[in-house]
C-alpha angles and dihedrals in degrees: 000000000000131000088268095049093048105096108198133177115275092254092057125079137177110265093186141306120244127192085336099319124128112212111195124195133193100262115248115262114233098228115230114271101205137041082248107059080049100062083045087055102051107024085092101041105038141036115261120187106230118203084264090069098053086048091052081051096048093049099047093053118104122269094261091046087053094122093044081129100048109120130205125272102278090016101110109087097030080059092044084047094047097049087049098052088050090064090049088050106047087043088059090043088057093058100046093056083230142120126161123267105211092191094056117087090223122110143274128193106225145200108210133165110251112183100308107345148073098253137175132240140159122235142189113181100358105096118223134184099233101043123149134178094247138031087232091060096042085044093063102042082055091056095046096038103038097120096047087048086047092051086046108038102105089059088050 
């Protein structure tokens, strides 16, 4: 059998073929560029709260928890950007076949807020919201997702 004749899923491809052997890999998933593609990528295979849901939350509280919802004055979009970057997140997370594991010693690539700034950082036990398995990852959702980092930092 030779590499033409191999018929392989849409997500394999060949890696190389060596003395006659044929070495297939998954196929590298291209990550989502926008909040949007995100969203796309996890609506159908996770659960994602809508706006309904908080409503349904909100009416069934008693009467004195009535403004559990309520956010600080200014609140409002840093808490829009952060939910959003949590989709992002959680989408990337989901291709990668990866999530932190706060109790391992091995490292995660973070985005922190430093001062003023979005700012990177590698961890080990200190848990963090943006955290990714390698600096090359976390480096390009920064880069992607820096406005909506920038709206939320100060939640980060």
């Amino acid at each position: 059998m030779n590499e033409k004749e191999l018929i392989l899923p849409d997500d394999w491809e060949v890696k190389e073929v060596v003395d006659n052997k044929i070495i297939i890999r998954e196929k590298e998933k291209e990550l989502p560029k926008t909040w949007k593609d995100c969203f796309e990528e996890l609506k159908d295979k996770e659960s994602i709260t809508d706006s309904s849901d908080i409503a349904m939350i909100r009416d069934s509280a008693k009467a004195w928890d009535k403004n559990r919802d309520v956010l600080p004055a200014g609140m409002g979009k840093p808490m829009l950007a952060l939910c959003q970057l949590l989709i992002c997140r959680n989408a990337w997370w989901r291709q990668l076949g990866w999530k932190p594991d706060w109790d391992k010693p091995d490292e995660k690539h973070c985005i922190v807020r430093k001062g003023e700034a979005a700012d990177k950082q590698i961890k080990s036990f200190e848990s963090c919201i943006l955290a990714f398995p390698t600096y090359e990852v976390r480096d390009q959702f920064l880069d992607l997702f820096r406005d909506l980092i920038e709206e939320a930092k100060e939640l980060l």
